[in-house]
N, C-alpha and C positions, 0 to 999 in steps of 0.2 A: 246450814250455816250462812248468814248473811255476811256480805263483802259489804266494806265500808266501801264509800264512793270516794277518792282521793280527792286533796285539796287544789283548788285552782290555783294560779303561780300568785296572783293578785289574795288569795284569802291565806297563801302562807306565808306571804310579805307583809301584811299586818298582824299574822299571827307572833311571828318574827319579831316585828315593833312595838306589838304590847306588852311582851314578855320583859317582864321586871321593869317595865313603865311604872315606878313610882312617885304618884303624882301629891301634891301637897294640896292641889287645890280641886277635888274631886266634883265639889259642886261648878267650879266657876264650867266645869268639863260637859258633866252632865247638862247646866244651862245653856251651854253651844252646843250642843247636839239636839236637843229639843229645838233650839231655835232654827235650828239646818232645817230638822224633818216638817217643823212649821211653817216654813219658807220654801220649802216643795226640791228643795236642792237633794238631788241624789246622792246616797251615802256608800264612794267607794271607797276600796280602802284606801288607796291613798288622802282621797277628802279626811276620811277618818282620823288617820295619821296626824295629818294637817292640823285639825281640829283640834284633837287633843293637844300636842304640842304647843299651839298657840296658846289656848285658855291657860295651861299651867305656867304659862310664861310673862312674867312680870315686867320685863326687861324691854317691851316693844319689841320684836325684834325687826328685820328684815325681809324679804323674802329669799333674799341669798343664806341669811342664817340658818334660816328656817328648811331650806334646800342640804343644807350644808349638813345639820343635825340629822336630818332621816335620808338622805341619801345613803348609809350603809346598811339600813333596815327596807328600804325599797328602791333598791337598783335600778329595777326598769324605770321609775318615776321621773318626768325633768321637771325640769326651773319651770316651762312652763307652765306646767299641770300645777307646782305650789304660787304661783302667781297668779292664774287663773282665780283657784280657790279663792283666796283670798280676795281678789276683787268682787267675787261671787259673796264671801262674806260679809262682805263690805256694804254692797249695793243692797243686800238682807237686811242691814242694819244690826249683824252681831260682832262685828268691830269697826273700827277709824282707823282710815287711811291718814297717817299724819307726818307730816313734812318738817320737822320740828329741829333739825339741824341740817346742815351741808352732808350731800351724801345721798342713798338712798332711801325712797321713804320707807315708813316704820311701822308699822302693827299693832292695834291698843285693844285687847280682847275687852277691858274696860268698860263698859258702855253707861255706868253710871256718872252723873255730873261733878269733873276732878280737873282740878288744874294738872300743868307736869313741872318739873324739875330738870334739866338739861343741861349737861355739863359741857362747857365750852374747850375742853380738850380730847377729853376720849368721845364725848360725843352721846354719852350714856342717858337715857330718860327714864323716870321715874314719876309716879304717879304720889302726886299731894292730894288726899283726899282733904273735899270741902270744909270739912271739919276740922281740922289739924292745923286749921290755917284762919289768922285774923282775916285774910282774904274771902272766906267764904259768906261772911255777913255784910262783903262791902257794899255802901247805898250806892254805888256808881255803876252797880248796873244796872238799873231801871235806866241809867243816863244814857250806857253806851248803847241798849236798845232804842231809845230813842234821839239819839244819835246819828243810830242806822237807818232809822228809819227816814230820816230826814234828810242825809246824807242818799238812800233809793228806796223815795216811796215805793212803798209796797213789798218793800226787802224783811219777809218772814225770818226773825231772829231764831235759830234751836238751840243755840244755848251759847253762854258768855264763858270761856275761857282763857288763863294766864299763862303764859312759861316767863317759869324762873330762870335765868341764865348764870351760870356759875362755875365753881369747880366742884368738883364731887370727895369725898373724902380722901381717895386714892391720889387723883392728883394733885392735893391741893398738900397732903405730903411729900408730893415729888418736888414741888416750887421751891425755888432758892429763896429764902426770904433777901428783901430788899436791905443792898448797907448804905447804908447814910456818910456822905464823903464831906 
């Protein structure tokens, strides 16, 4: 009769975390994970976790959100180990560190070329893709590349980006509207 070999604490805290992880975005998941193990970055479970989470998450989030959500699926894990990650993902090039309102910065598993959306009271980002927007045909980028360049010779442009600043649907039915005296 063979004994199974029991699970490490680390492979039953993600086994834990994957259980009923139903994710909508299966590919963006699978393309961060390739990109992790292409990028030589070791896949623990926690990483894992991480990974996942983020890719399925549209919202940008934080590293405290993000802490915050799997904190009761890996216990032992801290802030800093999902901070870590992240900047490890980052510096890989399979997401953007982006600073996009007051607060802490924000996580964009994204890596395709997309403006954002930014809502000037809850603070919420959303991704405009290039397409969905008169924005993404404008001639004024060739400008602001050379612009930049002019502005620091020798300043390698990677790509032109917009935030839209606004209110988001939520709060923008919270506003009083304005009376006229």
């Amino acid at each position: 009769m063979q004994r199974s070999h029991p699970r490490s604490k680390a492979q039953r805290e993600v086994a834990h975390a994957d259980h009923g992880h139903s994710s909508s975005h299966p590919a963006s998941i699978d393309r961060m994970l390739a990109g992790v193990r292409a990028a030589g970055l070791k896949l623990t479970p926690q990483r894992l976790a991480i990974v996942r989470e983020l890719a399925a998450d549209e919202s940008h989030p934080t590293a405290q959100e993000l802490y915050d959500r799997l904190r009761p699926s890996l216990p032992t894990m801290s802030f800093a180990t999902v901070y870590n990650t992240l900047d490890a993902l980052s510096a890989a090039g399979l997401c953007a560190a982006l600073a996009l309102s007051p607060g802490s910065g924000r996580f964009d598993p994204n890596m395709q070329p997309h403006h954002h959306l930014v809502c000037d009271a809850c603070g919420a980002v959303r991704d405009l893709p290039l397409g969905a927007s008169p924005l993404a045909a404008a001639p004024e980028e060739a400008s602001f590349r050379r612009a930049a360049t002019r502005a620091a010779p020798g300043f390698e442009v990677r790509s032109v980006e917009r935030i839209l600043r606004g209110l988001c649907a939520a709060c923008a039915g919270h506003r009083q509207p304005k009376t006229h005296t």
